[in-house]
N, C-alpha and C positions, 0 to 999 in steps of 0.2 A: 669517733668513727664507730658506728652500731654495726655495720658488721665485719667479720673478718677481713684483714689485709691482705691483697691479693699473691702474696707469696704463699697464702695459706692451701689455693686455691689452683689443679691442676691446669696445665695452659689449654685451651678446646685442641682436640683430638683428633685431627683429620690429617689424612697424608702430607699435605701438601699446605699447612695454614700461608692465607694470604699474606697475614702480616704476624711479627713477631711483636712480643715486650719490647725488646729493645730499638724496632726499626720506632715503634709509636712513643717509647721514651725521648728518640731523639727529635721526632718533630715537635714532640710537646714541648723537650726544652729551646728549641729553639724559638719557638712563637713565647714561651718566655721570655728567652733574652731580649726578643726585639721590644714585645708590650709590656711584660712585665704578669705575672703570676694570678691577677684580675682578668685577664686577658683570655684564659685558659678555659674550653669550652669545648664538649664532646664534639661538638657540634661542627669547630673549628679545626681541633684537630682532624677530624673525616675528612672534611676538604681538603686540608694539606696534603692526605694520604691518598686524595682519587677517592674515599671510599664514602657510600653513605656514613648516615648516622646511627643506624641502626645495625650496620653490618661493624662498625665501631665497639658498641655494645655490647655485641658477640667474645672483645676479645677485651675488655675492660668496662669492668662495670658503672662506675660513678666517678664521678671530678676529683674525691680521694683518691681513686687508685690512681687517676692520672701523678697526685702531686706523690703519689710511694714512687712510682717509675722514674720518676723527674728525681728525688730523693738519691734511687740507688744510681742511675744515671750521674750523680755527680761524683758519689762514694767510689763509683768505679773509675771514674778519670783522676780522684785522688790516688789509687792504689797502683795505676798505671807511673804516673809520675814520680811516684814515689820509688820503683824500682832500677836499679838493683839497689838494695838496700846496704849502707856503711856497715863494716863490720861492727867498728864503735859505737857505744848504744845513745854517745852524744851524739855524736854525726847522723849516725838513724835518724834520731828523734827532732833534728834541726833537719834534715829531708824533708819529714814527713810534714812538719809544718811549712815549709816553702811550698810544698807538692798543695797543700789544704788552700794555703794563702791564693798559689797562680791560680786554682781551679775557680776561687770565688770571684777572684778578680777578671774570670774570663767569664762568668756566670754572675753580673751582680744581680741582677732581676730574681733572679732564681733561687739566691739563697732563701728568701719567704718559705721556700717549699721545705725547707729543714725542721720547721716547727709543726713539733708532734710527730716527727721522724718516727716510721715504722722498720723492724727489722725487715731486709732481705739478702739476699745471693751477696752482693757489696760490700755490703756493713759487714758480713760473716768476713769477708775477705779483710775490709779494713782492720777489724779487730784482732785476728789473727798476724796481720802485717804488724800490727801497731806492737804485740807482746814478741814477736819474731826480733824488733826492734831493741827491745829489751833484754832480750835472752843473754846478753853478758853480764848484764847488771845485778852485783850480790845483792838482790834484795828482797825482800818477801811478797808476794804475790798483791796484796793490799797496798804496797808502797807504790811497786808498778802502776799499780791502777789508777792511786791517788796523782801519779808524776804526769802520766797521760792525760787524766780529767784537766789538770792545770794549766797543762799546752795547751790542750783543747780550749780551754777558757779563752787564756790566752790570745790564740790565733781568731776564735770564733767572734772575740770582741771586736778583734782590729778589723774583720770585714764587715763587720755591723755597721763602724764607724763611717767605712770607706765606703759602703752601700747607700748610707744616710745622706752622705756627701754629694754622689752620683745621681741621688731620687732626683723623680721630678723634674720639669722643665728650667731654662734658665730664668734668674731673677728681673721679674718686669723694671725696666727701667725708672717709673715710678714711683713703685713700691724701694728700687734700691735709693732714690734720693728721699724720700721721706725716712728711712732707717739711719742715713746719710746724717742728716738735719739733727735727729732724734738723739743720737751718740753724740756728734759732734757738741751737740749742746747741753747733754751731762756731760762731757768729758772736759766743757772749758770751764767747770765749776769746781776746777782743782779737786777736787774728792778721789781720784782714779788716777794719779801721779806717774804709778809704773804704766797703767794701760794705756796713758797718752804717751807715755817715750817708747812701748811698742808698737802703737801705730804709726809715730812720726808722721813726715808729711803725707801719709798716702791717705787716702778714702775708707772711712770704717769698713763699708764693706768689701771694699778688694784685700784692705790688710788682713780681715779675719780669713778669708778665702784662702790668700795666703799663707796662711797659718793653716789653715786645715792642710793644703797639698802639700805643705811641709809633715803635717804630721802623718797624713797615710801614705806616708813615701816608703821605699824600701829601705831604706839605710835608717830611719825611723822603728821599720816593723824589724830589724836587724840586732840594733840595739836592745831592743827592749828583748827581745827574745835570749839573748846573749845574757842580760842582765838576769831574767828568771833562772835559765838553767844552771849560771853562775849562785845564785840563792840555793837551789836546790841542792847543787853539789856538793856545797856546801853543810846542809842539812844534813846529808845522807852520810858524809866524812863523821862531823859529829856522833851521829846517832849510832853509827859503827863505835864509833872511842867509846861512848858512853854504853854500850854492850860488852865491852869485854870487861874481863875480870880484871880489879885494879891489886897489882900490887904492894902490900905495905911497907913505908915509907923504911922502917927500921932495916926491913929484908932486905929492901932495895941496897941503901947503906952496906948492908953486910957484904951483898953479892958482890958489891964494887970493889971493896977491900980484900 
């Protein structure tokens, strides 16, 4: 983006603005959801708004500022969902992740708009939410940051996944019997033992399907989130023991006695 992001940029100054950021965030995300983030088009959103295109213009400059709106437009339905926040800074941060998970899952079109995220109003809000989260946690400001980046990984994978899954139309019927054929016929050439007793008798492609909706299920994205903060906790227990001052073995002895 060559120029400035539009939080950088006061909003036009008339008494009474026609339309705000956030009324044109929400059309824009919505002609998202339904097309998908190619879709997006000053030109389109005017229409959706009643308004020209050029009266458009007035209130957002270029197709990037549409995808920053769209951007803090999600970051704010995250922070919304996320509240009231667990006093526990586990319980917070396993919030904050389900609150990230519904939002994408209610916007997959839309997540595209995330890359190359720019700061706005939102993102200031998430991030202060997200450290608010943490605020019981003995730890150093770095650690915080690192634990958060990891959710983030984390959570931001599994709707990538589930986004990938959802793309695009369904599979042409021909195209699924030639992929059909194609498996079927490396898999009767013994070589692939375990991925013929997890397919069983069903159709390569419905089995693998099935496999996908097994894995971006909730109790799927449950586990695995359970699984990290369980790793982490661990860590953090550690690297506490491993800080403090050890006693020697002799003294120990003595103190006992």
């Amino acid at each position: 983006m060559s120029k400035p992001p539009i939080w950088t940029v006061e909003p036009p100054h008339t008494r009474k603005p026609r339309f705000t950021r956030e009324q044109i965030a929400e059309v824009a995300l919505q002609l998202a959801d339904r097309e998908g983030v190619a879709a997006l088009s000053m030109r389109r959103i005017a229409d959706a708004l009643g308004a020209g295109t050029m009266t458009l213009y007035y209130y957002v400059r270029t197709r990037d500022d549409l995808l920053v709106l769209i951007d803090d437009a999600l970051l704010g339905e995250v922070v919304a969902r996320s509240e009231p926040l667990p006093e526990h800074w586990r319980a917070a941060v396993v919030k904050l992740a389900r609150a990230t998970r519904e939002t994408f899952a209610l916007h997959p079109r839309a997540l595209k708009a995330l890359e190359g995220a720019q700061i706005g109003p939102n993102f200031l809000r998430h991030i202060e939410q997200s450290l608010t989260a943490l605020a019981g946690l003995e730890a150093d400001v770095p650690t915080k940051l690192a634990l958060l980046s990891i959710v983030d990984d984390y959570v931001f994978g599994a709707a990538l996944r589930v986004n990938e899954t959802m793309a695009g139309p369904p599979l042409d019927p021909r195209i699924a019997r030639a992929m059909n054929e194609r498996i079927e016929g490396a898999l009767s050439s013994g070589d692939h033992p375990r991925l013929r007793a997890l397919i069983g008798e069903l159709e390569p492609v419905a089995a693998f399907t099935q496999l996908a909706q097994h894995m971006n299920g909730a109790d799927h994205f449950e586990l695995g989130l359970e699984a990290l903060l369980d790793g982490l906790t661990v860590k953090l227990q550690l690297r506490e023991l491993s800080a403090r001052p050890r006693v020697p073995r002799r003294t120990a002895r003595r103190r006992r006695s």
